[in-house]
Structure formats: C-alpha cells, structure tokens
C-alpha positions in Angstrom: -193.3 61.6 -337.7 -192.9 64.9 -335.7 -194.8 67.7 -336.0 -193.9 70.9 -334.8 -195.8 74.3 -334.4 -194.4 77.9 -333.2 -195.8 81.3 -332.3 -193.7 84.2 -331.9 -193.6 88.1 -332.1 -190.8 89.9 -333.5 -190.9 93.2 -331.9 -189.0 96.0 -333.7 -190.8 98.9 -332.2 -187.1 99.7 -329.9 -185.2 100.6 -333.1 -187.0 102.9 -335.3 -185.2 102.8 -338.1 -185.5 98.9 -338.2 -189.3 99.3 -338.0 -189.5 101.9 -340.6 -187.1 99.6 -342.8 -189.0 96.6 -342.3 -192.9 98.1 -342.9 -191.8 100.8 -345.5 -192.5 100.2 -349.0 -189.1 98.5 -349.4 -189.7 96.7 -346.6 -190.6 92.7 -346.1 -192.9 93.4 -343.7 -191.9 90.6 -340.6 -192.7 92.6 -337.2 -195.2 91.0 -335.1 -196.6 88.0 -334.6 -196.2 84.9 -336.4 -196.8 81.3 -336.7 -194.6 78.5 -338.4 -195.1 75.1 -338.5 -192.3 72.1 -338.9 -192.8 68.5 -339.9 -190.4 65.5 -340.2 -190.6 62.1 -341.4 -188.0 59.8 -341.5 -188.1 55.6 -342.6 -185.7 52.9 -342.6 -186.7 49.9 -344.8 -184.9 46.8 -344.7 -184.1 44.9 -348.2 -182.8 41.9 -349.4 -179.2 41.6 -348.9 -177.9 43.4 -346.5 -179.5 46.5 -348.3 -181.6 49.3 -346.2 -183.1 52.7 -347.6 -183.5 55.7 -345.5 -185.8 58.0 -346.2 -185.7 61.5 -344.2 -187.6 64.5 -345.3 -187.9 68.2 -343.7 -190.9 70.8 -344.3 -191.9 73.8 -343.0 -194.8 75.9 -343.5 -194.9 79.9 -342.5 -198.2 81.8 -341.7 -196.1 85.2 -342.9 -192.5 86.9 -343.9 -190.1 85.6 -341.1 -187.3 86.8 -339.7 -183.9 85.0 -341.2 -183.5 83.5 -337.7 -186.8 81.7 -338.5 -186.2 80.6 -341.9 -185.1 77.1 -342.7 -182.9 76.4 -345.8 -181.8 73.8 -348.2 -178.7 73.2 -348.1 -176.1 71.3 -345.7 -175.1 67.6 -344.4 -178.4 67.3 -342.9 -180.0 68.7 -346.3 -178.9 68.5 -349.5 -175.7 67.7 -349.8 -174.1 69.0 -352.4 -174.6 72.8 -351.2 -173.4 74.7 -348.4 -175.1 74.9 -345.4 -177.8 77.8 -345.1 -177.6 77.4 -348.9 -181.5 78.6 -350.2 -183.4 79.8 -347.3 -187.0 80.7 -347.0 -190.1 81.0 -345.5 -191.4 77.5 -346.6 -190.0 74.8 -348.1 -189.4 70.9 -347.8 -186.8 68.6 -348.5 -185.9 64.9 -348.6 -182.9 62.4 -348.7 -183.0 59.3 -350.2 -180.0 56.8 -349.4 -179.4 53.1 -350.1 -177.0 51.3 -347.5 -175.5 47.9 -347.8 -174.0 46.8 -344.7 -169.9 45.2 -345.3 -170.1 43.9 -341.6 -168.0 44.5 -338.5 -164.3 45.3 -338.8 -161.8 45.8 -336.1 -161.0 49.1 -335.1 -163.3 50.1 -337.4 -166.5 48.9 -336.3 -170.2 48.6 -338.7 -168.8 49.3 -342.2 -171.9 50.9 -344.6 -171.2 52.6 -347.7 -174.2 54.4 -349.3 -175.2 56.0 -352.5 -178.5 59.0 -352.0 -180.7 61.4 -353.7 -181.4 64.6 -352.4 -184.1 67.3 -353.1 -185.8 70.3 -351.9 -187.6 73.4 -352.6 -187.5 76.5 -351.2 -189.9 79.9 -351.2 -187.6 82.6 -350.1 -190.8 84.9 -348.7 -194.2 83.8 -347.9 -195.8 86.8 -349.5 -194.3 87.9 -352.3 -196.4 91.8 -353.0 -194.6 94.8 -353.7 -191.8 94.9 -351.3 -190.0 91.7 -352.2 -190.8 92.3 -356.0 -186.9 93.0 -356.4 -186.3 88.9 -355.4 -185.9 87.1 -358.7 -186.8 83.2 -358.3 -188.8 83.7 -355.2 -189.5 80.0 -355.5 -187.1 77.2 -356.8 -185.9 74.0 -356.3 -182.4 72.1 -355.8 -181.3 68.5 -356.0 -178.0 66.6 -355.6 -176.3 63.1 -355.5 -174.0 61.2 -354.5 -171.6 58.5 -352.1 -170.4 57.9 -348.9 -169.0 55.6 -346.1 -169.8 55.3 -342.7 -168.4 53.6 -339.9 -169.9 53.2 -336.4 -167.5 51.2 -333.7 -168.4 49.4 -330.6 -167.7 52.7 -328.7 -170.7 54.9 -329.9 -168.1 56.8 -332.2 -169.0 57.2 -336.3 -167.3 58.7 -338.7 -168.9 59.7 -342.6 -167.3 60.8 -345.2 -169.3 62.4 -347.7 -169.0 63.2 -352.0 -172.0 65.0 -352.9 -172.7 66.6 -356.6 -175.0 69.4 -357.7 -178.5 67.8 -360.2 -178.5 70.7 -362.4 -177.9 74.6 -361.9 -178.6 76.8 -358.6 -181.4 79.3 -359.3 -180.8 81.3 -356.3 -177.1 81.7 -356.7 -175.2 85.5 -356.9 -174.8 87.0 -359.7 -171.1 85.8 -360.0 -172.7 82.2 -360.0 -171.8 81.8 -356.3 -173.7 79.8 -353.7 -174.1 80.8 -350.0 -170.6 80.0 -349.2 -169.1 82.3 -352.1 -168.3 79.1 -353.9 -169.4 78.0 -357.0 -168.3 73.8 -356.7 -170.2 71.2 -358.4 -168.9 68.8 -356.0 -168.5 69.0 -352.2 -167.6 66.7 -349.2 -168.3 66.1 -345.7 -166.8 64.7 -342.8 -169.0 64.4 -340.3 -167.8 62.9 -336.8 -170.0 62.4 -333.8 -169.5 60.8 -330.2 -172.5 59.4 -328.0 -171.6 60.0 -324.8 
C-alpha cells in the first residue's frame, strides 16, 4: 500500500479575468488552497497451476474543486482499459484491475510468455462540490468498466512487450453529446502496445 497526501494553492490573483471566471457565479470555484489525498494497493496471488491474479487499484480523495492538472481519471493502460487515456476525470474517484495470468514458460528470443484475461472498474466524481456553478455538469458522478485479453512477454534482457484487447462493460455516461469519448472516438474495443526497457 501507498498512501499519498498533497497540499497546494492555486493562485489566480495574476490574471483577473481567470479569477473572476473561476469565483463568479459560473465559476468552479478552485483558487486557493487545497488538499488531495492518493492511495494505491496492488496484490499478486499465486494459484494452482501456473495461475497468478493481480490485483491493482487507484483512489483519490479531494478536500475541494481541483484544478484539471490535479484531477485523476479513469481511463488508460494503467486504468481501464478499454477507454482512452484522461478518459472521465475528476476530483475523486477510484479504480481497480483485476487480471488472471497463466505462465506458458520461457521461450527463446522471446523470454517469460504470460497471457492474461482482466476486469476493470472505476468511478469517477467529476467536481467535489457540486452547488450552483457546476449545476450545468450532467452525471457529475458515474462509473465505467471494461474487459478483456492480453500477452506479455518479458526476456532475459529487462525488455517486455504487451499487447493489449480491451472492450467497453456497458455505455459511457460522461461521453459528448455525439457519443464520443475523450479521444473523439466512440470504439467499443481498443488496444494497447505497451513496451518498456529497464535500464
């Protein structure tokens, strides 16, 4: 586990109009200081047969409105999957990944061979306090899931590879009005290949 907690203070006070904007009626009201707090568990189990499950989750809990630089989201490899990254982001949320590995072994060239099936779910609030000026934001609060399958492959040399299929669990309640997700896509399915070197 990891817990994480941040203060900072947004100051707008140099640009008038961005003050104004921001504590006007219309505004969302994030200049000055705030708090935010970030958590993270992650658990690999061994099972019979080669099998593991890894379980990773993400949460993050806001003291007020943040600034979009602040806000975490949904969405992404490291999220769920089968959205875009920065797809849903909030104030406060939490998600988790659920994925079962079976190990094929070692293969030349190839390395550790570990396909893998996995679950994914969060939910989001888009703005801490939802009052009068974020009373235009329909679904300040929803949720989004996805599944999926995936190999990975991890060689002698500290190089992996993963290739990613990831499908939406139902509808996107904070898509555009054209149906679109963050990405200006509107794909049930999506992939990923993900590469990464340990130097």
């Amino acid at each position: 586990a990891n817990i994480n907690f941040t203060r900072g203070d947004l100051d707008l006070s140099k640009v008038a109009s961005s003050l104004s904007g921001d504590q006007g009626t219309s505004g969302y009201k994030t200049n000055g200081s705030f708090n935010k707090q970030n958590l993270q568990l992650s658990r690999i189990q061994q099972l019979p047969e080669k099998f593991t499950l890894n379980f990773v989750a993400d949460a993050q809990f806001a003291s007020k409105n943040l600034d979009s630089s602040e806000k975490m989201s949904l969405g992404g490899p490291s999220g769920i999957r089968a959205y875009p990254t920065g797809e849903a982001s909030g104030d406060e949320g939490y998600k988790y990944s659920l994925d079962l590995r079976y190990s094929l072994g070692n293969f030349p060239y190839f390395g550790d061979i570990t396909p893998l099936i996995f679950y994914d779910y969060g939910r989001i609030k888009q703005y801490k306090n939802k009052d009068v000026s974020t009373s235009a934001v329909t679904n300040n609060e929803y949720s989004l899931s996805g599944y999926g399958l995936g190999v990975e492959a991890v060689n002698s040399n500290n190089f992996s590879l993963k290739f990613i299929a990831a499908h939406t669990n139902g509808g996107n309640p904070g898509a555009s009005t054209q149906g679109k997700d963050s990405d200006g896509r509107s794909n049930d399915t999506r992939y990923w290949i993900l590469a990464n070197m340990n130097f």
